[in-house]
VOLUMRO-528652 format. One record per residue (C-alpha): x, y, z; residue number from 1. Coordinates in Angstrom, 2 decimals, m for minus. Layout:
residues N
        x        y        z  num
        X        Y        Z  NUM
...
END
This chain:
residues 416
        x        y        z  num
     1.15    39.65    29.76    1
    m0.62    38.39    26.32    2
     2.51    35.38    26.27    3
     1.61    34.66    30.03    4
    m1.99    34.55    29.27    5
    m1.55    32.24    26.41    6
     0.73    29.98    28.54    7
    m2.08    29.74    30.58    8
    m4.83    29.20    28.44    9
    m2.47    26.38    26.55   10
    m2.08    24.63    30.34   11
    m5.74    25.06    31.14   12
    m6.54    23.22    27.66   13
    m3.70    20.43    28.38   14
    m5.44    19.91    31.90   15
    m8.72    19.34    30.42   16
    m7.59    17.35    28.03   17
    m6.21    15.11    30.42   18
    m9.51    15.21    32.86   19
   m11.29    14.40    29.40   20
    m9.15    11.14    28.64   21
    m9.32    10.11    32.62   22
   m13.29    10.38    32.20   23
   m13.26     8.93    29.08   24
   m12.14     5.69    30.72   25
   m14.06     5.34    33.12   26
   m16.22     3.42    31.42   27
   m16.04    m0.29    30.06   28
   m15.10     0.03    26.38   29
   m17.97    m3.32    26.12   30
   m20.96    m1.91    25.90   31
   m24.38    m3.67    25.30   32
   m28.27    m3.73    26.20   33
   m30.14    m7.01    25.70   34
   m28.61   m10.34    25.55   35
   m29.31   m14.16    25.08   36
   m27.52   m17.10    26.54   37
   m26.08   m20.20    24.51   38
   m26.33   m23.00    25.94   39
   m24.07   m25.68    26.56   40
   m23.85   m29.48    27.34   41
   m27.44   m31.00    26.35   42
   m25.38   m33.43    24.07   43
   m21.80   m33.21    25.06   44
   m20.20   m36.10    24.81   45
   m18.54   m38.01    27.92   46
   m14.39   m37.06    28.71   47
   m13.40   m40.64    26.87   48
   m14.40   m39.28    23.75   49
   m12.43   m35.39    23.53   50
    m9.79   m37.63    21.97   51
   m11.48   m37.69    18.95   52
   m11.50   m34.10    16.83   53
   m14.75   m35.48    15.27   54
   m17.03   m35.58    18.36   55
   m15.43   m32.24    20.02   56
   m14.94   m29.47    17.19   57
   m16.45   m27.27    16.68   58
   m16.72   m25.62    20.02   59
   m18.86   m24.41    22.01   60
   m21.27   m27.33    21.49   61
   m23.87   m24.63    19.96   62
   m21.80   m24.71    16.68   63
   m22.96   m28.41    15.66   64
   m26.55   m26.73    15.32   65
   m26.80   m23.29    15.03   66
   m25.57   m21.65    12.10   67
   m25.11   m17.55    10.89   68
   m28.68   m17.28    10.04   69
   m29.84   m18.63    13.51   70
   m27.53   m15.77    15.05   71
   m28.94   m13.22    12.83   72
   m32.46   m14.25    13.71   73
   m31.57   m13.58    17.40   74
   m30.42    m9.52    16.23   75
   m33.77    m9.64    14.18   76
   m35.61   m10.39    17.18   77
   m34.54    m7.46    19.46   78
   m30.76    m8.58    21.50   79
   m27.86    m6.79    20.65   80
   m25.68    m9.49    22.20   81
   m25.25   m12.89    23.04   82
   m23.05   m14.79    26.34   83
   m21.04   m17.45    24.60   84
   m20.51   m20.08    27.49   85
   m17.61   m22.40    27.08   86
   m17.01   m25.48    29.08   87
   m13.02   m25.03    30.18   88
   m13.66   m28.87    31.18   89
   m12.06   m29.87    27.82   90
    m9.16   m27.54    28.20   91
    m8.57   m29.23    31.63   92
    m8.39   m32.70    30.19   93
    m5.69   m34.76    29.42   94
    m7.58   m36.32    26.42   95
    m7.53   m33.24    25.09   96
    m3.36   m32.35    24.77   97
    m3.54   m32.34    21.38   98
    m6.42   m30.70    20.41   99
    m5.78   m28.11    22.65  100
    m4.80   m25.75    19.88  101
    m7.73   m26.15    17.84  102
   m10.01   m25.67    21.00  103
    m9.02   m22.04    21.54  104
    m9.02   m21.27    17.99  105
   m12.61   m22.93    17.92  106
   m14.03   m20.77    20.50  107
   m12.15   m17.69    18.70  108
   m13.79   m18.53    15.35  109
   m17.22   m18.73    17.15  110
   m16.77   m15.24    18.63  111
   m16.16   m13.45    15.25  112
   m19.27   m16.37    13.77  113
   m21.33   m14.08    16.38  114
   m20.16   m10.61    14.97  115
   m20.40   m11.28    11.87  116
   m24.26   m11.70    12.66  117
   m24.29    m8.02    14.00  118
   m24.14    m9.34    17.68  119
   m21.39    m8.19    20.53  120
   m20.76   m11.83    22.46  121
   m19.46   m12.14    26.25  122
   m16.91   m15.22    26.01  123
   m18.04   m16.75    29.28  124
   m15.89   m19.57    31.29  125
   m18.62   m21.78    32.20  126
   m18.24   m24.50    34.46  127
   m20.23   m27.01    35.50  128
   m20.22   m29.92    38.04  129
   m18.40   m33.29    37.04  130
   m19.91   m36.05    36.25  131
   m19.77   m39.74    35.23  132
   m19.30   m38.15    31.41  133
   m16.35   m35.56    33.22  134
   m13.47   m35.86    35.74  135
   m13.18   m31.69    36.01  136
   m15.75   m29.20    37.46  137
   m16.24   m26.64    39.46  138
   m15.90   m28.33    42.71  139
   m12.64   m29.81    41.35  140
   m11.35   m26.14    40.10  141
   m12.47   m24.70    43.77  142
   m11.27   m27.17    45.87  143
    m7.84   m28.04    44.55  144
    m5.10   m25.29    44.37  145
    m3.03   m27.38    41.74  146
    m6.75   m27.66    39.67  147
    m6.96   m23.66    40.36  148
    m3.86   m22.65    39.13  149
    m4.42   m25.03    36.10  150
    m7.45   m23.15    35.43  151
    m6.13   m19.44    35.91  152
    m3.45   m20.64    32.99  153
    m6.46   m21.68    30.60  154
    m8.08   m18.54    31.50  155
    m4.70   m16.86    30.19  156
    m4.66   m18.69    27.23  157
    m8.24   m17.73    26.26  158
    m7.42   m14.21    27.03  159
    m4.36   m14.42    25.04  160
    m6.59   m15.61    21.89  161
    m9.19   m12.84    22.31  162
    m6.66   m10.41    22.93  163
    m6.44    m8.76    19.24  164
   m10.65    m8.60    18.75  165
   m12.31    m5.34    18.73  166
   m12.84    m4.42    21.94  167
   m16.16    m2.66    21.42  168
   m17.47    m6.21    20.32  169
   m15.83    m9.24    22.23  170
   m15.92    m9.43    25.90  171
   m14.57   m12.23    28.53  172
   m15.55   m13.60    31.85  173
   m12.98   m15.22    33.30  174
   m15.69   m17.38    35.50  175
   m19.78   m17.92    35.53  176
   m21.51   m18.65    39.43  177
   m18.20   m19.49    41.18  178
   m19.53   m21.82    44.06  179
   m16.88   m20.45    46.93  180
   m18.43   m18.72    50.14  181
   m21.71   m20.24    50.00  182
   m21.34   m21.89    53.68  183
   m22.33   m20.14    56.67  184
   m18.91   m20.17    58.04  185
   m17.74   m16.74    57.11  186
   m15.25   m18.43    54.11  187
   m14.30   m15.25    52.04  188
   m11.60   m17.02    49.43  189
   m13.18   m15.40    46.10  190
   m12.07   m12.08    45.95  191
    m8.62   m13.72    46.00  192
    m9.70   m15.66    43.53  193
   m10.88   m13.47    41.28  194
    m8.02   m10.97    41.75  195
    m5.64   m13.42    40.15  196
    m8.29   m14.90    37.45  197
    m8.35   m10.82    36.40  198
    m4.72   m10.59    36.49  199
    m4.07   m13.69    34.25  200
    m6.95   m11.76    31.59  201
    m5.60    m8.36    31.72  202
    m1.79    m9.18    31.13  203
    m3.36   m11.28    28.27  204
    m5.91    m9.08    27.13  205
    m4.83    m5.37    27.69  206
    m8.10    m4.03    25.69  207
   m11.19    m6.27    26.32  208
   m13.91    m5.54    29.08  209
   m13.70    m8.28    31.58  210
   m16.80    m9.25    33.44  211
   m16.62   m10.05    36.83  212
   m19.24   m10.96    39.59  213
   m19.08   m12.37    43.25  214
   m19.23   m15.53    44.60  215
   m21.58   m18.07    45.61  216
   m23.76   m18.45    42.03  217
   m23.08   m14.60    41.84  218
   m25.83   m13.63    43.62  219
   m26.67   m10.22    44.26  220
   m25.95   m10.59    48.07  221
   m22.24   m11.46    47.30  222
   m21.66    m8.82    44.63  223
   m22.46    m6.97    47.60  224
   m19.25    m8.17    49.35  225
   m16.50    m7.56    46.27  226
   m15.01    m4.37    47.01  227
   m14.17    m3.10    43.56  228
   m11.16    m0.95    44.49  229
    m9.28    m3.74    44.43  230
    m9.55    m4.53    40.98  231
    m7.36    m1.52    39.81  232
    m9.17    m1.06    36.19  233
   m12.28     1.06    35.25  234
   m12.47    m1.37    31.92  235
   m14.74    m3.49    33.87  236
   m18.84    m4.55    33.87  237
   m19.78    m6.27    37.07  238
   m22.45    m9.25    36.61  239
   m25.17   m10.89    39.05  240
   m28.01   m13.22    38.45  241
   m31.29   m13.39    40.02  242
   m33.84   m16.23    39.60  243
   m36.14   m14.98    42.19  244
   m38.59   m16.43    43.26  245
   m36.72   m19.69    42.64  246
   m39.78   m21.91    43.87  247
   m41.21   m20.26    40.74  248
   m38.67   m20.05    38.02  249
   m37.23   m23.74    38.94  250
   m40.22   m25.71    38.89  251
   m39.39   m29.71    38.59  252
   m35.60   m29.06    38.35  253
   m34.38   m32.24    39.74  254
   m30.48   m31.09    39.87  255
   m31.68   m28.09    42.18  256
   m31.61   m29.86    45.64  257
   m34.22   m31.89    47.42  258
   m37.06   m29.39    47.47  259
   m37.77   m27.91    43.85  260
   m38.12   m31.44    41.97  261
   m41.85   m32.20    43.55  262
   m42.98   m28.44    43.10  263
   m44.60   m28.36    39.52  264
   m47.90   m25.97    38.30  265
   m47.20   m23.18    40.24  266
   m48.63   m19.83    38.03  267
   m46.42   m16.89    37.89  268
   m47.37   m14.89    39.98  269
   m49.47   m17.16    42.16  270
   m52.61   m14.40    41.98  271
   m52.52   m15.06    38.50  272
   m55.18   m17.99    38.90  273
   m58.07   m18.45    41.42  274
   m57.22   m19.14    45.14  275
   m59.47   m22.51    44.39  276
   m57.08   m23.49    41.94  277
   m54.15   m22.33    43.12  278
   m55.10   m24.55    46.76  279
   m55.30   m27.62    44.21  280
   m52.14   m27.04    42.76  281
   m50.17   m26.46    46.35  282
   m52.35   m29.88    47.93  283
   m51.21   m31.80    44.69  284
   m47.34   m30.78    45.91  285
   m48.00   m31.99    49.44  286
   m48.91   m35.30    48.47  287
   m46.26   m35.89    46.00  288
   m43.84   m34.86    48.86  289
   m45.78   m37.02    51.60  290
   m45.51   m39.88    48.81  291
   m42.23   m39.73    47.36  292
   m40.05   m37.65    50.09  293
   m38.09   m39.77    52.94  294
   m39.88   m39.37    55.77  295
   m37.16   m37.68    57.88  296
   m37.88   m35.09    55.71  297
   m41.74   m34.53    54.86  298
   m42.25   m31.75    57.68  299
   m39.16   m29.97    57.04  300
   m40.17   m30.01    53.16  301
   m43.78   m29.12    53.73  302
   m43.21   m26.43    56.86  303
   m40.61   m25.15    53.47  304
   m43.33   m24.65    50.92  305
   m46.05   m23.18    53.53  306
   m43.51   m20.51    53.93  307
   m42.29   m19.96    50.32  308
   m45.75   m19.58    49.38  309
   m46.51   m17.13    52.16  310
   m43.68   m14.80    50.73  311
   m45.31   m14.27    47.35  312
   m48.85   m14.48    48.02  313
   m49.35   m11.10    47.17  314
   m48.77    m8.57    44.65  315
   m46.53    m6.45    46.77  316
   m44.90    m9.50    48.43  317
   m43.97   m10.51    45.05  318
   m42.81    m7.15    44.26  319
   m40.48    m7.09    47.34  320
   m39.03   m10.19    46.82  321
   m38.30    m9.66    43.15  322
   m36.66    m5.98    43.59  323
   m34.74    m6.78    46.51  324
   m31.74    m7.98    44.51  325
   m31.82    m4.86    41.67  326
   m31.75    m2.41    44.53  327
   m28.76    m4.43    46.57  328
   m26.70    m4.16    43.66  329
   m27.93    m0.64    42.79  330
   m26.72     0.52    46.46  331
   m23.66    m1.20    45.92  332
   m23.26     0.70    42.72  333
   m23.58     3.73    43.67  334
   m21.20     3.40    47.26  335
   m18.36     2.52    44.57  336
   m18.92     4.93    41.93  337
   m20.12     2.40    39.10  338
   m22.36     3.69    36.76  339
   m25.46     1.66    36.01  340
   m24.33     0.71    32.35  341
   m21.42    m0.94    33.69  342
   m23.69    m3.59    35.58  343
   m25.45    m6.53    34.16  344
   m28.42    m9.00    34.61  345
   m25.87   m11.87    34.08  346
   m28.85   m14.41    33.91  347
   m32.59   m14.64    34.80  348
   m35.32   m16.54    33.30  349
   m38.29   m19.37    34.02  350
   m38.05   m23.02    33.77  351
   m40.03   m23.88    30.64  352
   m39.68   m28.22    30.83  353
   m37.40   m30.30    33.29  354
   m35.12   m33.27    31.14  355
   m37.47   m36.31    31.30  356
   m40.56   m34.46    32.84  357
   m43.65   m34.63    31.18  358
   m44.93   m31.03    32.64  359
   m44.58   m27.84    30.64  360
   m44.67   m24.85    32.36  361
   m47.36   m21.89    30.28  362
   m45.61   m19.89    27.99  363
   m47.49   m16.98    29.35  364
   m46.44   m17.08    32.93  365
   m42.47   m17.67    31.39  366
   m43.03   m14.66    29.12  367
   m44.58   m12.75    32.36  368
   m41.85   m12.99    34.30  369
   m39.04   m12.28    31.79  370
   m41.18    m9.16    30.82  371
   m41.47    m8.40    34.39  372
   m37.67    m8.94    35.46  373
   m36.31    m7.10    32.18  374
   m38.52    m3.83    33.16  375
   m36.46    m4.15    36.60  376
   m33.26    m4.12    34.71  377
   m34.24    m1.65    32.23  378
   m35.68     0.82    34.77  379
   m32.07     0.47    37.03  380
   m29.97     1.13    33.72  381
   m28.58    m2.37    33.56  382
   m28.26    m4.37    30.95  383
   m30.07    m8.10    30.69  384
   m29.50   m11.28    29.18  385
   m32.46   m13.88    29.28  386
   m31.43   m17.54    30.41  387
   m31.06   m19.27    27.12  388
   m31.51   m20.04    23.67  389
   m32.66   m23.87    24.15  390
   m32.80   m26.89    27.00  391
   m34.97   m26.93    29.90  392
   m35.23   m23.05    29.66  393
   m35.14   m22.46    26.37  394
   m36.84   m19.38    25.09  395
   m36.02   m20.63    21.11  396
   m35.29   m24.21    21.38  397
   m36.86   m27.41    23.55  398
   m35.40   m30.62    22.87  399
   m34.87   m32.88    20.40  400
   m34.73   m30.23    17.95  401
   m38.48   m28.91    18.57  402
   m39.15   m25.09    19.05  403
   m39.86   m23.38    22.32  404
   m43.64   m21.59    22.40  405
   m43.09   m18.31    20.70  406
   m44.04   m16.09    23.52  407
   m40.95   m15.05    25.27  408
   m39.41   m14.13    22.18  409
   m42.31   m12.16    20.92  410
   m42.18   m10.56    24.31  411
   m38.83    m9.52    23.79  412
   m39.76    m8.44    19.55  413
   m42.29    m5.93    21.62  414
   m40.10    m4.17    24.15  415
   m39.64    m0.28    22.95  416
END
């Protein structure tokens, strides 16, 4: 009787031991809290020139001005983490054969630049359109199978690299915003997608957390589509953005279709100034668009902004429209059994100056609204990081080498 007993107990401690380890990794082995964006391609320089090892290395572009004190001045103000974007343009290019080596290793040394400043760092594939200055974008990648399949081997190859890092301190996205599914026809070609972009990573990169989102700009509304039972691995964090309101936070942006670049002034939120004032502000936008828009489109445009406006006009409007996406993605959560600290506020943050625009949006309503969108993340157990270091919203750098207003970083110093 005392040997059977002991048999038992022994199998009862083998079974918990085994429930233990299966709970255990459940969880991403990435963990982090509060994050920065790089940024990427103010001063890249056009396709002709990634011949040259001179104009393209070191890379990401962040590592011809930033240096190990800059990253340790990020810890010092409050993020635990930063998201590394890297153009895969370059490793697409044929200018680039030979440098292609050096590339990978370049983005390697970068990642271990950011540890050794005490920072975790998201390696984040981050494409952008082509251009005059690029033959290879996202439209290319998306729209041509050949250009796909090129791009799920470079997302190998980058896993491959990051493959032997610490695992509790590097983490890789195989894509940023894929623009797929965005049409009202019903396309649904991204989980696909992403199914064999997280199979190239994983037989790569057996260890790291991979980030993955949903399609069209990852917006909450299309995380809400990915069913994440078929991505067979709990080693996962699942990413969407939110810029809401986007008449707000996009102010000027001339690259964000034919509505945004004549809104400019708008306070965040709009009862932050007098309705006097704010009526000033909304009749100076309806003459620039009666003065500058085609005509075909004034009414459409101006019937647009009447109803933006109407949707935030109040506090509780406001609130609506700015939860909305935090509790889609906390619903979807919790349907699929992922816990809240394996979700993440991929991106969010206010316009601070368009390139070439004179206007300069108030520190205070840019350090309002990052305050107000990282208590939403905070208070649904997700993690954030703040849309980025410097450019057009930069929260530490402008342009031309001149510092961002201090107040969304002291906002972030602040937070308990």
């Amino acid at each position: 009787m005392a040997l059977l007993t002991t048999m038992i107990k022994s199998l009862m401690a083998v079974v918990l031991a085994l429930a233990a380890s299966t709970l255990s990794g459940e969880a991403a082995t990435f963990s982090m809290k509060r994050g920065l964006n790089l940024d990427q391609w103010v001063t890249w320089p056009g396709e002709d020139q990634w011949v040259d090892a001179k104009a393209i290395l070191p890379y990401p572009e962040w590592r011809k001005f930033l240096n190990e004190d800059d990253l340790k001045a990020l810890k010092d103000a409050g993020f635990d983490f930063l998201r590394m974007p890297v153009d895969p343009s370059p490793f697409l290019s044929d200018k680039t054969t030979d440098l292609r080596d050096q590339l990978y290793a370049s983005v390697l040394d970068s990642a271990r630049m950011i540890n050794r400043a005490g920072l975790k760092v998201i390696v984040d594939m981050h494409l952008i359109p082509a251009s005059g200055g690029r033959k290879i974008g996202m439209g290319e990648v998306m729209d041509g199978p050949a250009t796909f399949d090129r791009y799920v081997e470079v997302v190998r190859g980058m896993a491959r690299k990051l493959a032997a890092e610490d695992p509790e301190k590097v983490a890789f996205e195989p894509m940023n915003e894929p623009i797929v599914d965005c049409d009202s026809d019903g396309t649904s070609l991204w989980p696909d997608r992403q199914r064999k972009l997280f199979a190239a990573a994983r037989a790569s990169a057996t260890k790291l957390t991979l980030v993955l989102t949903g399609a069209c700009y990852s917006a909450a509304s299309s995380l809400e589509k990915i069913d994440p039972k078929t991505i067979p691995d709990d080693n996962v964090i699942w990413t969407f953005h939110s810029y809401d309101p986007f008449l707000l936070t996009h102010q000027g942006a001339t690259w964000a279709g034919d509505f945004i670049p004549y809104v400019t002034g708008l306070p965040y939120p709009l009862t932050a100034v007098p309705k006097a004032q704010l009526d000033v502000t909304l009749d100076t936008i309806r003459a620039r668009i009666k003065a500058e828009a085609p005509w075909t489109r004034q009414n459409g445009l101006l019937a647009y902004l009447d109803e933006q406006v109407a949707s935030m006009d109040s506090a509780d409007k406001l609130l609506g429209l700015m939860d909305a996406p935090f509790k889609a993605v906390e619903a979807w959560a919790k349907a699929n059994g992922i816990k809240p600290e394996d979700i993440t506020l991929g991106e969010f943050g206010m316009i601070r100056q368009e390139y070439g625009n004179a206007y300069v949006m108030p520190a205070e309503y840019r350090a309002a609204y990052v305050r107000d969108m990282i208590a939403r993340a905070e208070a649904h157990g997700f993690s954030w990081s703040v849309w980025s270091y410097g450019g057009a919203f930069g929260v530490v750098g402008a342009f031309n080498g001149d510092k961002a207003e201090p107040d969304v970083l002291d906002a972030i110093r602040s937070l308990p």
